[in-house]
N, CA, C and O atoms as a CHARMM CRD file, in Angstrom:
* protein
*
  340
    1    1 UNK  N    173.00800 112.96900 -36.06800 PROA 1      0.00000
    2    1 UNK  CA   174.35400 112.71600 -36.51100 PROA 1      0.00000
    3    1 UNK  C    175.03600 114.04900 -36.76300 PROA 1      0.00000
    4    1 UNK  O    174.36500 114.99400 -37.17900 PROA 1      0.00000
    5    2 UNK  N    176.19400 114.15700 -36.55700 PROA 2      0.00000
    6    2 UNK  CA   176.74200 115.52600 -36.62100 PROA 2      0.00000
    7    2 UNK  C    177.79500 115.55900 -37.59300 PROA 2      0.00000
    8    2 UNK  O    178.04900 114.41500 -37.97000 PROA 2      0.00000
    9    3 UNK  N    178.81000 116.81300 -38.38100 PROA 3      0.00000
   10    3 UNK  CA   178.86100 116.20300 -39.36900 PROA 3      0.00000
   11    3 UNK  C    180.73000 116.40600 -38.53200 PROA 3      0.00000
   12    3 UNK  O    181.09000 116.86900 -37.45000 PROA 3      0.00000
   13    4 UNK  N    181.38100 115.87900 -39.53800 PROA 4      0.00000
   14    4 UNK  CA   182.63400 115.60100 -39.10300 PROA 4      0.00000
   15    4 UNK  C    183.55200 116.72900 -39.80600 PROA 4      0.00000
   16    4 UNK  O    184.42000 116.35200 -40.59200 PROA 4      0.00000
   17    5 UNK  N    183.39600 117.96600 -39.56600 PROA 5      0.00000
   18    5 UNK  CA   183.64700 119.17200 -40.01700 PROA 5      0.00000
   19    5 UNK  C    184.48500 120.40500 -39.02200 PROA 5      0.00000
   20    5 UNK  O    183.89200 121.06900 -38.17100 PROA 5      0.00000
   21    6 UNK  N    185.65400 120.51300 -39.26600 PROA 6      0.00000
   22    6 UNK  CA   186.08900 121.20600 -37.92300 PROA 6      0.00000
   23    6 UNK  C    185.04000 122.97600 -37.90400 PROA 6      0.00000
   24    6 UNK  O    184.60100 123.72100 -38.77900 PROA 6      0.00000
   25    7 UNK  N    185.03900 122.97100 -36.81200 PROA 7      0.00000
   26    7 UNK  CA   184.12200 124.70600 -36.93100 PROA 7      0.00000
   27    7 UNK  C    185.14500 125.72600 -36.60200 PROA 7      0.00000
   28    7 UNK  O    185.89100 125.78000 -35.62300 PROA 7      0.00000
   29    8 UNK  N    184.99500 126.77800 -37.93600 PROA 8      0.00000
   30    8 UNK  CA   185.70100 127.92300 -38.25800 PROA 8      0.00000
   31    8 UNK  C    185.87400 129.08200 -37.06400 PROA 8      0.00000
   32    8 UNK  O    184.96600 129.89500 -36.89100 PROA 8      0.00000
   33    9 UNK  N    187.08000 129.11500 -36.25500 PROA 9      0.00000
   34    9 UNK  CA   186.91200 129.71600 -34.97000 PROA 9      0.00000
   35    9 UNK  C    187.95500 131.39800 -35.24200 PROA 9      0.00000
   36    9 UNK  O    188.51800 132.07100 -34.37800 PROA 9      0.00000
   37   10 UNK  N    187.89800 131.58900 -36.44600 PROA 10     0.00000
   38   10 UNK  CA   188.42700 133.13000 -37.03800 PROA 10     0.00000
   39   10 UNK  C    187.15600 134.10500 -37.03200 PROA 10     0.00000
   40   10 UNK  O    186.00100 133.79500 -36.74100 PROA 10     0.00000
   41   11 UNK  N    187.61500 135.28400 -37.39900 PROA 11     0.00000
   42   11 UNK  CA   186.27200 136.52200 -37.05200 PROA 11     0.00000
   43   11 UNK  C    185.20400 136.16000 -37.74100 PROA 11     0.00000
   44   11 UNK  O    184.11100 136.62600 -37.41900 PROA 11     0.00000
   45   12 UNK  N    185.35400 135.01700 -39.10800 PROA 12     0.00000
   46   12 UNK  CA   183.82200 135.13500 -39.35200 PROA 12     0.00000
   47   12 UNK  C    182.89600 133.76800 -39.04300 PROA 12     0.00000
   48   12 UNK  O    183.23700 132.85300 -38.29400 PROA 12     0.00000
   49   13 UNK  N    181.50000 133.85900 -39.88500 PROA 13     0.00000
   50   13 UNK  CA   180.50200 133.15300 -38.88400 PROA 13     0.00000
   51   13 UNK  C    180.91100 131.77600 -39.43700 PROA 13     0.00000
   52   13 UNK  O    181.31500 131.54100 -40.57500 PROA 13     0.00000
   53   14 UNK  N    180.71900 130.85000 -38.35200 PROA 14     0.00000
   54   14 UNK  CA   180.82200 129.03800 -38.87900 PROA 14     0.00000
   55   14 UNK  C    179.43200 128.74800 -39.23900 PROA 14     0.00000
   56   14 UNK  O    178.41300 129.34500 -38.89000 PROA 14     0.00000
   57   15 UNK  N    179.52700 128.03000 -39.77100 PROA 15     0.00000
   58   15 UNK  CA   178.03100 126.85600 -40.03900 PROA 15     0.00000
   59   15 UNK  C    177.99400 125.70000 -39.40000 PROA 15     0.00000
   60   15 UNK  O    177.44500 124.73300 -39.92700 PROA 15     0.00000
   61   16 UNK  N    178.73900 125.59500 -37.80300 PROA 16     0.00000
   62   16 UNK  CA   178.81000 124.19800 -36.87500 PROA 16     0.00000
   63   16 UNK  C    179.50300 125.32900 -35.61700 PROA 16     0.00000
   64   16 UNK  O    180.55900 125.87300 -35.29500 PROA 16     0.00000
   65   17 UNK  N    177.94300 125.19400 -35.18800 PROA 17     0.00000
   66   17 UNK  CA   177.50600 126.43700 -33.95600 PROA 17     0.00000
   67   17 UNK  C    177.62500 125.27600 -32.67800 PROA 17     0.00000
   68   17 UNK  O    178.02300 124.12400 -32.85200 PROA 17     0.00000
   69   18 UNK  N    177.30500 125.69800 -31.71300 PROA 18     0.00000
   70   18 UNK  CA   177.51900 125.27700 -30.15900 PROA 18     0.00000
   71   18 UNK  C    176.82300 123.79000 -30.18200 PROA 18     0.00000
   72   18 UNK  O    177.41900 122.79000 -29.78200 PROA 18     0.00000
   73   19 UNK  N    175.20700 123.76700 -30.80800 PROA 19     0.00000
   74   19 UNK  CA   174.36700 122.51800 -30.23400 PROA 19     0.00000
   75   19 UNK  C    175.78900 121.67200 -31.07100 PROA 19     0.00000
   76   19 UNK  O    175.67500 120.51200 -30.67400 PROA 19     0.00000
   77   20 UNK  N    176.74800 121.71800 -31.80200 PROA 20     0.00000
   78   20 UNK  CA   177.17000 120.41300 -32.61300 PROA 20     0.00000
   79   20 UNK  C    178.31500 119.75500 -31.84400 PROA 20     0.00000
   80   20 UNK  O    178.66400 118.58800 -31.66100 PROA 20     0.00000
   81   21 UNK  N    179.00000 121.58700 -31.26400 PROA 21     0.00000
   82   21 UNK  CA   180.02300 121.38900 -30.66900 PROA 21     0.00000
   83   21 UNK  C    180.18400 121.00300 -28.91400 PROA 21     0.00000
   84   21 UNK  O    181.16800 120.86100 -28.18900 PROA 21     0.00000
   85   22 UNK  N    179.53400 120.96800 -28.81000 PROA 22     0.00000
   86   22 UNK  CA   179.21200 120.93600 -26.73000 PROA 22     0.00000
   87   22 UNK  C    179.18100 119.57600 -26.64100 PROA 22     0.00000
   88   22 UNK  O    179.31700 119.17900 -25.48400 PROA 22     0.00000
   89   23 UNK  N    179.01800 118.52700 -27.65900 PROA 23     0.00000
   90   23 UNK  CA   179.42600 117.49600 -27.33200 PROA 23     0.00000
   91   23 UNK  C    180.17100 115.92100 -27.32400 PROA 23     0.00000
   92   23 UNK  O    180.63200 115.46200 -28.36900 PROA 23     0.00000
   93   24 UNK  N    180.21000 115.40800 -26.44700 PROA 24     0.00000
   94   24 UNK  CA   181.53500 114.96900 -26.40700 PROA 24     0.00000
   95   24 UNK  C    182.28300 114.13300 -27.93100 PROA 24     0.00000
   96   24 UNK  O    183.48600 113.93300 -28.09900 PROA 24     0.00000
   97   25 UNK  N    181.40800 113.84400 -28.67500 PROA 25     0.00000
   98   25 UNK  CA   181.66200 112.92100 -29.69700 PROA 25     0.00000
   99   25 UNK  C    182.38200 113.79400 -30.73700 PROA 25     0.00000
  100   25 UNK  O    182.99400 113.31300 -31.69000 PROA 25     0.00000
  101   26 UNK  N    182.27400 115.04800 -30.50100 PROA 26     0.00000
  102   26 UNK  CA   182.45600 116.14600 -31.36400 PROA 26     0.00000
  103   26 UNK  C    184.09200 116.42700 -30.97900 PROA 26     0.00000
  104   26 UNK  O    184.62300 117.17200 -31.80200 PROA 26     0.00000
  105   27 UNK  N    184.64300 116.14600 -30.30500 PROA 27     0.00000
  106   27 UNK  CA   185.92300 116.16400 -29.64700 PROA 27     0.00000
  107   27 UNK  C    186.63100 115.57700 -30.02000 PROA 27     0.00000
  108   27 UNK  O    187.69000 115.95800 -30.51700 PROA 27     0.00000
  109   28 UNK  N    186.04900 113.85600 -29.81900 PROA 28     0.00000
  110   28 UNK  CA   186.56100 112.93500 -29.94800 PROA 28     0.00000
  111   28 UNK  C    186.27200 112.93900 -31.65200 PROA 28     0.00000
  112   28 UNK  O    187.43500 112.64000 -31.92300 PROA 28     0.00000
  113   29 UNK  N    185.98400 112.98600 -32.24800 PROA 29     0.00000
  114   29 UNK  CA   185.97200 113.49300 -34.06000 PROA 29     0.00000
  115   29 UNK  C    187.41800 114.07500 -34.29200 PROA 29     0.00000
  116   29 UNK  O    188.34500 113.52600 -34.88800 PROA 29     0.00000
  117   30 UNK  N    187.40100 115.09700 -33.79000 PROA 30     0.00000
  118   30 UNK  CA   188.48000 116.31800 -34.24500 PROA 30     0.00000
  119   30 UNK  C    189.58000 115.67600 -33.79900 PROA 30     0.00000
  120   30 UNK  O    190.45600 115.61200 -34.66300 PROA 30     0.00000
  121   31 UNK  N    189.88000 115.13400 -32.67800 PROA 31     0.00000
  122   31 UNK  CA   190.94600 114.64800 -32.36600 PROA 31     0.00000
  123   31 UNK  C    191.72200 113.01400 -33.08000 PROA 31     0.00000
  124   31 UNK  O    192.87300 112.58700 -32.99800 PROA 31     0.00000
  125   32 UNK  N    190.38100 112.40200 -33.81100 PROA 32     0.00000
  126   32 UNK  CA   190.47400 111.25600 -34.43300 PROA 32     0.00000
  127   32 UNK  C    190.92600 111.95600 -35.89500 PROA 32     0.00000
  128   32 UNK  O    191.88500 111.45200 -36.47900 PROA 32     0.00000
  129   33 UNK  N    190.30300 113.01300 -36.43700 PROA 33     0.00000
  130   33 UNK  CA   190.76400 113.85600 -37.59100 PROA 33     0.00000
  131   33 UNK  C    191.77200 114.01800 -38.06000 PROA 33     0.00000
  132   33 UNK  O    192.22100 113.72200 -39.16700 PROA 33     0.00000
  133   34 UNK  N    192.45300 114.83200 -36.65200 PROA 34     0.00000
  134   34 UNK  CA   193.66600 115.25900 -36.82200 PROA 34     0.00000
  135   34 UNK  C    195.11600 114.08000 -37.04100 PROA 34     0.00000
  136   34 UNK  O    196.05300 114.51400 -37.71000 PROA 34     0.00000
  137   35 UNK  N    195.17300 113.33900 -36.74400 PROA 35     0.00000
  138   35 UNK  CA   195.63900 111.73500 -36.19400 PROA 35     0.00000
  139   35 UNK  C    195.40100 111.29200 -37.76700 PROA 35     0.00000
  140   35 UNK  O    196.55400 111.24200 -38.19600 PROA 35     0.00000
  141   36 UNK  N    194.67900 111.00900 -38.65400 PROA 36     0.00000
  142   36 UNK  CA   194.77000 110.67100 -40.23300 PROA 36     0.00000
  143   36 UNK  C    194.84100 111.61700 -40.69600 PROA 36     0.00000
  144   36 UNK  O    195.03800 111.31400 -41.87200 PROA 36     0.00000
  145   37 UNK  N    194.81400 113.37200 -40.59900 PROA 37     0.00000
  146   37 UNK  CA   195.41600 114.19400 -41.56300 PROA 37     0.00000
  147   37 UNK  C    196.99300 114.31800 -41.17800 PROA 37     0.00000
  148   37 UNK  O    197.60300 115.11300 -41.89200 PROA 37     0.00000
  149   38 UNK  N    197.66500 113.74300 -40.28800 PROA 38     0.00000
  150   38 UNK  CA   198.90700 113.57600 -40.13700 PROA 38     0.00000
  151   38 UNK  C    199.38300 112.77300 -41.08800 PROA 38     0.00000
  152   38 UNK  O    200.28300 113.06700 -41.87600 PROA 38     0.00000
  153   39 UNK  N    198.63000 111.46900 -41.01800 PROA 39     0.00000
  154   39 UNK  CA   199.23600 110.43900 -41.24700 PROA 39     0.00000
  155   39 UNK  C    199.16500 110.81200 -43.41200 PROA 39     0.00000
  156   39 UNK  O    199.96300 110.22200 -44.14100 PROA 39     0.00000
  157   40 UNK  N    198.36800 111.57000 -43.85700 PROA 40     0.00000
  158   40 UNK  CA   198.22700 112.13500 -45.26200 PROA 40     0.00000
  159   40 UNK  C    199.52700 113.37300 -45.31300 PROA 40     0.00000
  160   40 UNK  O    200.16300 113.72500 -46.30700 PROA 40     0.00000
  161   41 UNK  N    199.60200 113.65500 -44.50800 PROA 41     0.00000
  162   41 UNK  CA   200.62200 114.68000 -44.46200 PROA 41     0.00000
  163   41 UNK  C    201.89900 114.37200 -44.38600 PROA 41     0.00000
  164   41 UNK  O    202.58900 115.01800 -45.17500 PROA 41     0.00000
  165   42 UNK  N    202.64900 113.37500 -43.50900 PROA 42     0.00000
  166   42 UNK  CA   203.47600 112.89700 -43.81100 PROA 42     0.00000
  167   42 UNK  C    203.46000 111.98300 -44.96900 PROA 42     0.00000
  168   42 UNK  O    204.60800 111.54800 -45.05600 PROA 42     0.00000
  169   43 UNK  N    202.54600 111.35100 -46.13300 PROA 43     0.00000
  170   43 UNK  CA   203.09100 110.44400 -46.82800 PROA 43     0.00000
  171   43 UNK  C    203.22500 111.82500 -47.59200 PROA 43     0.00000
  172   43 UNK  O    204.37600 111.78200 -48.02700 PROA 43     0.00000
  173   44 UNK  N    202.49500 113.39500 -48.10900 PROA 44     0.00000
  174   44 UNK  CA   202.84400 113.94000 -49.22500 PROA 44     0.00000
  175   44 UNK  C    204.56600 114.71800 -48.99500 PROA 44     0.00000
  176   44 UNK  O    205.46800 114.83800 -49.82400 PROA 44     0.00000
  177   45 UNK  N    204.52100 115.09000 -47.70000 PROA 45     0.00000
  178   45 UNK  CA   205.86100 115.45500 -47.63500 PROA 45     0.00000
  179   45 UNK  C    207.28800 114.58500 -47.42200 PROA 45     0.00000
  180   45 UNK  O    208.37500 114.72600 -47.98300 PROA 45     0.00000
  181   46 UNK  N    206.92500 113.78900 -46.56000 PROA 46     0.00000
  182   46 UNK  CA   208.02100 112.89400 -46.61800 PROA 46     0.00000
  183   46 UNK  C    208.50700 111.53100 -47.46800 PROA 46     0.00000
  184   46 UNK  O    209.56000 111.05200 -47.88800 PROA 46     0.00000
  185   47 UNK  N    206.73200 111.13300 -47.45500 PROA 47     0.00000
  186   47 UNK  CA   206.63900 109.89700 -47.71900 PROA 47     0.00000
  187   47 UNK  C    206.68900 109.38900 -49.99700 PROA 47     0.00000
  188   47 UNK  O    206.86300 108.39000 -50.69400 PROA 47     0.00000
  189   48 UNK  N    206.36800 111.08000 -50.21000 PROA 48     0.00000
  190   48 UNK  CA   206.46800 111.35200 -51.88100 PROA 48     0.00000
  191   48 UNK  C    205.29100 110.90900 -52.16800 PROA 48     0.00000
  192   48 UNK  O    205.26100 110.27500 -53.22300 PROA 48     0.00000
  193   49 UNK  N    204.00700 111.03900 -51.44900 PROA 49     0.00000
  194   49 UNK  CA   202.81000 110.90900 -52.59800 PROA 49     0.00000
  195   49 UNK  C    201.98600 112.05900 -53.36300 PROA 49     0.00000
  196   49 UNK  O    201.14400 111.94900 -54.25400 PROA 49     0.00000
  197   50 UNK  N    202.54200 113.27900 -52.67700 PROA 50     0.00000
  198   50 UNK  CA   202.46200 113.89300 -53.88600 PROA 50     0.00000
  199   50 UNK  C    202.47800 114.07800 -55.02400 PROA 50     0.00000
  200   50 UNK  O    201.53700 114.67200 -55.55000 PROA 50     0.00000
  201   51 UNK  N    203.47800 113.65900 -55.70800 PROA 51     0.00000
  202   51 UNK  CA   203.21600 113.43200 -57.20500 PROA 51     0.00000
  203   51 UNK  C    204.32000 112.09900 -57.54300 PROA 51     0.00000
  204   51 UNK  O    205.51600 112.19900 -57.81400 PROA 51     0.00000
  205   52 UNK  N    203.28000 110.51600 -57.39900 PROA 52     0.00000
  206   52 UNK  CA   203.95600 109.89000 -58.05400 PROA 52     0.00000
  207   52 UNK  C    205.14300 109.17000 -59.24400 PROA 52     0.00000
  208   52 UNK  O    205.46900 109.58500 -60.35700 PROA 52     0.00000
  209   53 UNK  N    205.45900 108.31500 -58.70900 PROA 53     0.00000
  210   53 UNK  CA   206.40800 108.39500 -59.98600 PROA 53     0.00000
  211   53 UNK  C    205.85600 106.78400 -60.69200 PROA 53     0.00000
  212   53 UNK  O    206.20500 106.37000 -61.79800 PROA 53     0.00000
  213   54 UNK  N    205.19900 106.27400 -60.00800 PROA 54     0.00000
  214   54 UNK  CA   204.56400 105.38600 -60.42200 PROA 54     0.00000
  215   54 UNK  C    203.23200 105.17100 -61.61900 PROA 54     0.00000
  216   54 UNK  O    202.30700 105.95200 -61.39300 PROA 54     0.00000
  217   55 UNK  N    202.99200 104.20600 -62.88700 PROA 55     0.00000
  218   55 UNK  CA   202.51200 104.38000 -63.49100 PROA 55     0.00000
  219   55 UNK  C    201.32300 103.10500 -63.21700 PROA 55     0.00000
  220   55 UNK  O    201.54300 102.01900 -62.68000 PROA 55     0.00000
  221   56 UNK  N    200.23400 103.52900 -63.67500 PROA 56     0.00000
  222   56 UNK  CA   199.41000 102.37100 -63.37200 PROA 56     0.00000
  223   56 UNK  C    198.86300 102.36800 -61.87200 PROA 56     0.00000
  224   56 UNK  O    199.60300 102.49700 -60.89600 PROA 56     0.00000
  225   57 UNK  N    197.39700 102.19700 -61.80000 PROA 57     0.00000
  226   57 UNK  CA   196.69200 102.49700 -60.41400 PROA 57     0.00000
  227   57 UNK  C    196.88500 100.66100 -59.48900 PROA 57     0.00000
  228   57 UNK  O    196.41900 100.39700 -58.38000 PROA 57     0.00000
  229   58 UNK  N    197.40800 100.03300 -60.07600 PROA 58     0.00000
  230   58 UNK  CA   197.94900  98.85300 -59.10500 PROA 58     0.00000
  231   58 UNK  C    199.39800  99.27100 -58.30100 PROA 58     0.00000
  232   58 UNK  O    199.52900  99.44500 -57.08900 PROA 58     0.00000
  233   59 UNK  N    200.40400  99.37400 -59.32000 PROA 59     0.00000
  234   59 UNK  CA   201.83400 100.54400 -58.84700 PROA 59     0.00000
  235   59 UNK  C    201.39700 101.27400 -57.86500 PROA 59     0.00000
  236   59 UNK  O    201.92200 101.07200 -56.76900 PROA 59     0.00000
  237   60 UNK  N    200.40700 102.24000 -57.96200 PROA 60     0.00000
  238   60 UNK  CA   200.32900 103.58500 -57.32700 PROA 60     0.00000
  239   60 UNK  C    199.74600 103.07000 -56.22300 PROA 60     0.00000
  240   60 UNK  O    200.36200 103.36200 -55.19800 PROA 60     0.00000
  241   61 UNK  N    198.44900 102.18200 -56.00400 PROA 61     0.00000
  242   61 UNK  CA   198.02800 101.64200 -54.80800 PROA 61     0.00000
  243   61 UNK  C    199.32500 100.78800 -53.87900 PROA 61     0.00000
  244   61 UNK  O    199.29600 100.87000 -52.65100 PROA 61     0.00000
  245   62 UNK  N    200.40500 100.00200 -54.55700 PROA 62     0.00000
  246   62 UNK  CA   201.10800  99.08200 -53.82900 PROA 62     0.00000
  247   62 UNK  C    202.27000 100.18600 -52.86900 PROA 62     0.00000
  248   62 UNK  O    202.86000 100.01000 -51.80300 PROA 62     0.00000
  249   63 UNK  N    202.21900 101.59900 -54.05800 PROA 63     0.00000
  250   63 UNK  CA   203.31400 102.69400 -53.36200 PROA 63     0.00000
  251   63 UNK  C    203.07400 102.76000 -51.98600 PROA 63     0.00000
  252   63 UNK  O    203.76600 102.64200 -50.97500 PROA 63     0.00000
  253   64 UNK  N    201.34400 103.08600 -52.34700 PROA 64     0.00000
  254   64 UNK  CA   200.45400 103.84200 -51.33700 PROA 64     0.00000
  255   64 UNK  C    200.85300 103.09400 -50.26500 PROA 64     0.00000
  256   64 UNK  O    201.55500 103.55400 -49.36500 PROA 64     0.00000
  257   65 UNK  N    200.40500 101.83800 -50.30700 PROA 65     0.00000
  258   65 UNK  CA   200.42400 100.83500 -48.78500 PROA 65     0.00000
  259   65 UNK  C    202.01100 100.43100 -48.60600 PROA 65     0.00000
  260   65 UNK  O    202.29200  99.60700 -47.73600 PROA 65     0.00000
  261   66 UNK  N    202.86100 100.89900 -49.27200 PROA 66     0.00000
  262   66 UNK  CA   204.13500 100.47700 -48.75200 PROA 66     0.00000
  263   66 UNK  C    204.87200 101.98600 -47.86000 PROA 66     0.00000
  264   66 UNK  O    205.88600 102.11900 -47.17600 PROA 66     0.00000
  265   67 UNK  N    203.60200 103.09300 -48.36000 PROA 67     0.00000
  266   67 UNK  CA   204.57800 104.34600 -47.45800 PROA 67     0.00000
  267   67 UNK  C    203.50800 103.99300 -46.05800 PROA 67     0.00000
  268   67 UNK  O    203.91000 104.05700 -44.89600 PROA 67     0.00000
  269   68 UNK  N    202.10700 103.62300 -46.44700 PROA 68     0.00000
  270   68 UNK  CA   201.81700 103.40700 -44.94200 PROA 68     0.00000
  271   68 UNK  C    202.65400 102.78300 -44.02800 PROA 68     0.00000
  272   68 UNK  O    203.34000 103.28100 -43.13500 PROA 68     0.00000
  273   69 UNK  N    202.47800 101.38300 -44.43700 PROA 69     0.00000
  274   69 UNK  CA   203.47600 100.53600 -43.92600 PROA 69     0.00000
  275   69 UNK  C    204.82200 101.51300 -42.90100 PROA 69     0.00000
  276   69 UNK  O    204.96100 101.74100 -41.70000 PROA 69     0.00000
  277   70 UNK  N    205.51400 101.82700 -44.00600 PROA 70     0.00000
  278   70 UNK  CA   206.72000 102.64300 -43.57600 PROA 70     0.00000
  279   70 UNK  C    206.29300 103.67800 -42.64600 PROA 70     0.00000
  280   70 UNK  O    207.02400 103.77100 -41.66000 PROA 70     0.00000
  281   71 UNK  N    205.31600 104.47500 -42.69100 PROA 71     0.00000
  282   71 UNK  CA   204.52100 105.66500 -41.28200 PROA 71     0.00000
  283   71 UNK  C    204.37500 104.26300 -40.23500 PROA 71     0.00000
  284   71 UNK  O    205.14000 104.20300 -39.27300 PROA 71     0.00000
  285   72 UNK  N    203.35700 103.13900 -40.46700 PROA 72     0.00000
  286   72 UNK  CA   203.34100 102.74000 -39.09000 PROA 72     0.00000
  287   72 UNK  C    204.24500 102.07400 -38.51200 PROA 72     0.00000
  288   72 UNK  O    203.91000 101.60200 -37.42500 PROA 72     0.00000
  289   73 UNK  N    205.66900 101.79400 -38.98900 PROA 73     0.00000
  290   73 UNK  CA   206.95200 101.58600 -38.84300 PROA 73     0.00000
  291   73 UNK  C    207.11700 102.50400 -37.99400 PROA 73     0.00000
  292   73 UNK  O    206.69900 102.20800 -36.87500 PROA 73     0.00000
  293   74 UNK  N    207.58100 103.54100 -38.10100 PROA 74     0.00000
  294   74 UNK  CA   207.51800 105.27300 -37.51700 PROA 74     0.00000
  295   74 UNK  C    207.32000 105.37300 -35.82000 PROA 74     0.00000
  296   74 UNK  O    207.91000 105.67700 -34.78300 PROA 74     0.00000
  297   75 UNK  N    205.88700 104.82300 -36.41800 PROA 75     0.00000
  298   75 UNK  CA   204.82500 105.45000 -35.00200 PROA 75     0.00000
  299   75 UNK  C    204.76700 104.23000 -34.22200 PROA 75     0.00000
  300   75 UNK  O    204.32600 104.32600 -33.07700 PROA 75     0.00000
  301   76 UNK  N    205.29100 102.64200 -34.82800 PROA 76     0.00000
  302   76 UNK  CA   205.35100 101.82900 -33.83700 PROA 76     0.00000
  303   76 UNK  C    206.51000 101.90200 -32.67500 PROA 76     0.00000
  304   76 UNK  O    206.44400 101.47000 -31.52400 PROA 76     0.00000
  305   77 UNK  N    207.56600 102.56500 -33.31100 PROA 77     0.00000
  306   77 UNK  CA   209.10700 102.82800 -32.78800 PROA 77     0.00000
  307   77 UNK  C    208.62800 104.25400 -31.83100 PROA 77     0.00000
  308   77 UNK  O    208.53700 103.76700 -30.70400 PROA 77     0.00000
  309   78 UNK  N    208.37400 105.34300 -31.74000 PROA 78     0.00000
  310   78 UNK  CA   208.09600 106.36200 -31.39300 PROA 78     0.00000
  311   78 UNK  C    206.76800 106.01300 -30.37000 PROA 78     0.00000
  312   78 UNK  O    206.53200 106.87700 -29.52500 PROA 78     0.00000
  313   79 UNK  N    205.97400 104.92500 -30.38700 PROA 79     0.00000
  314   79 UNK  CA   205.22400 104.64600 -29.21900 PROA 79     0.00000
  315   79 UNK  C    205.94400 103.99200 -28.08300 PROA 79     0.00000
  316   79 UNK  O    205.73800 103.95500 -26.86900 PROA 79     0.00000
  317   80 UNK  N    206.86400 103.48200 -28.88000 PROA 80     0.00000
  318   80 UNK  CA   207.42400 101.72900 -27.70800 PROA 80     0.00000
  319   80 UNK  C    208.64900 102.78800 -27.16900 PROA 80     0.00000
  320   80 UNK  O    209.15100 102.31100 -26.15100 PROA 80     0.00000
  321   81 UNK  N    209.19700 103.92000 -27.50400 PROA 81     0.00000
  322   81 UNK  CA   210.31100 105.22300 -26.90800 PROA 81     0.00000
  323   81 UNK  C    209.32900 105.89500 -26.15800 PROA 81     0.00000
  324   81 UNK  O    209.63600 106.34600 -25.05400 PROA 81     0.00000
  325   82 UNK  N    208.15300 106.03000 -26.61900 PROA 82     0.00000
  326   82 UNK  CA   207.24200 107.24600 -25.05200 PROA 82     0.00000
  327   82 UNK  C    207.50100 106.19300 -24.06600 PROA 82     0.00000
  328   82 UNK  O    208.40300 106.38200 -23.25000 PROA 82     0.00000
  329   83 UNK  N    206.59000 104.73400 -24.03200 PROA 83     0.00000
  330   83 UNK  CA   206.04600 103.94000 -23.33700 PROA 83     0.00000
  331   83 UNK  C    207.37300 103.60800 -22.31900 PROA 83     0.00000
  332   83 UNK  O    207.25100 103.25600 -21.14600 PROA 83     0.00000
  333   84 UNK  N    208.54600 103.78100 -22.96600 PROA 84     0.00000
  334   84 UNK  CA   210.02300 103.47300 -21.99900 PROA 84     0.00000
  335   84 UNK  C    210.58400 104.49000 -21.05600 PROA 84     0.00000
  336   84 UNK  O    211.36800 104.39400 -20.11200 PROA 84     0.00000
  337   85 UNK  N    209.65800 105.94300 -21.84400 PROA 85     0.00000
  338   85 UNK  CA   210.53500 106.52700 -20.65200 PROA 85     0.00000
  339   85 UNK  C    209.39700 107.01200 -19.78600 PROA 85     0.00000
  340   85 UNK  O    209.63200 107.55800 -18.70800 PROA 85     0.00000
């Protein structure tokens, strides 16, 4: 099992050397990665989950799934505009 860790490709040494990276699942990781650190990235910048304004971890969970909601709103509109042109 390999671990799901991007490998450090600046001057110094990584700890997720070639045997982890050469294959294919290791690709398909990073690229599945990147795709939910978006989707965390837009709720703290756009979406305001950075610092709630909500009190109570029921509030704060219902925020949570209502900015998802609103991202896959987003990305359903922005798929069905690639898919047209």
């Amino acid at each position: 099992m390999s671990p799901h860790v991007a490998q450090n490709t600046t001057n110094r040494r990584s700890a997720i050397d070639a045997r982890t990276t050469r294959h294919v699942g290791y690709s398909i990781s990073q690229q599945l990665r990147m795709r939910i650190e978006q989707v965390f990235g837009w709720g703290k910048t756009i979406g305001g989950l950075r610092r709630t304004r909500l009190r109570g971890l029921a509030r704060t969970r219902f925020g949570t799934y209502l900015i998802g909601a609103a991202y896959n709103l987003l990305r359903i509109t922005n798929l069905r505009r690639e898919l047209a042109t």
